[in-house]
C-alpha positions in Angstrom: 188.9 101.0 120.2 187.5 100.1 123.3 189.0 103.2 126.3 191.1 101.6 129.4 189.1 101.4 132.8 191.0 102.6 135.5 190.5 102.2 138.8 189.4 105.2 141.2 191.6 106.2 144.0 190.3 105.6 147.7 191.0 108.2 150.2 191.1 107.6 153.9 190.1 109.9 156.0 192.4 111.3 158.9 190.7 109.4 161.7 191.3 106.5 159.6 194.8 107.2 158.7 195.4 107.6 162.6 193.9 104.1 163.7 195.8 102.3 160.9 198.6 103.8 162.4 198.0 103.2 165.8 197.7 99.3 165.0 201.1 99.6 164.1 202.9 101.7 166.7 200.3 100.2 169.6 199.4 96.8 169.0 202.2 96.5 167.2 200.8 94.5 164.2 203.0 94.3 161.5 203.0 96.4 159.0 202.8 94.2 156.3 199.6 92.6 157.6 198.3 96.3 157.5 198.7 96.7 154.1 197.5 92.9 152.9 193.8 94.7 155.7 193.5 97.6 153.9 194.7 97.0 150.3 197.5 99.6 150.2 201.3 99.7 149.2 204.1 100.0 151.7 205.3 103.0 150.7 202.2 104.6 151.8 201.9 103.5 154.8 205.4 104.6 155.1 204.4 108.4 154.2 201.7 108.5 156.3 204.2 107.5 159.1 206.6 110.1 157.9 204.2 112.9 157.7 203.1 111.8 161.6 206.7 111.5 162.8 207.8 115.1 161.0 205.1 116.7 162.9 205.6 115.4 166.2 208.0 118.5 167.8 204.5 120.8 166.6 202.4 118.3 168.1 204.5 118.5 171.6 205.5 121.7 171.4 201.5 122.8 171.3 200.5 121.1 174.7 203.1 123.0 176.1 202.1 126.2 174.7 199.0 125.6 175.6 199.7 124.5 179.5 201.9 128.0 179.4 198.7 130.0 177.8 196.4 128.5 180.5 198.2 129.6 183.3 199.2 133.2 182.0 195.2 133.6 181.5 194.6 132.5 185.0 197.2 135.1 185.7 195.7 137.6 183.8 191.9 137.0 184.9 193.5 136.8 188.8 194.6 140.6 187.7 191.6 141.7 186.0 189.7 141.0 189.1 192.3 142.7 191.2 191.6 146.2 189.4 188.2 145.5 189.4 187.9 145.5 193.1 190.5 148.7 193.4 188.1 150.4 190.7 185.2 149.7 192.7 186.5 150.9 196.1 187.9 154.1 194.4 184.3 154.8 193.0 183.0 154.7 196.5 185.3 156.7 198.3 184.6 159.3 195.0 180.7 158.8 195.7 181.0 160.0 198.8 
């Protein structure tokens, strides 16, 4: 009884995921020429787009976080130095 060969699963990587992607959204190629390129079903393509689109608001909602965290360290480095210098003149009026 001879044992079925089955065929091993590819994987693509993320960067690859993103450029398939992007060919789509970008260039606009058609998504059906994708798959027929890269040998993969429709309704894979369609989860990968799915899993980009339900991550978007995170994906946004992180620049801005991070524009907001950027300035509040400026303002808190802008502080730090503040006390600094009122440290230092306090030590030298103690000193003398």
């Amino acid at each position: 009884m001879a044992k079925k060969k089955t065929a091993k699963r590819r994987t693509f990587s993320t960067e690859q995921k993103a450029a398939i992607l992007r060919q789509h959204l970008v260039d606009k190629v058609p998504i059906s020429d994708l798959c027929d390129k890269y040998k993969i079903q429709p309704s894979v393509f369609y989860s990968w787009q799915n899993h980009v689109f339900g991550q978007l608001e995170a994906a946004l909602d992180a620049g801005t976080q991070r524009r907001g965290r950027d300035s509040r360290e400026a303002k808190l480095e802008r502080e730090n130095e503040t006390l600094k210098a009122k440290l230092a003149k306090k030590d030298g009026v103690i000193a003398e």
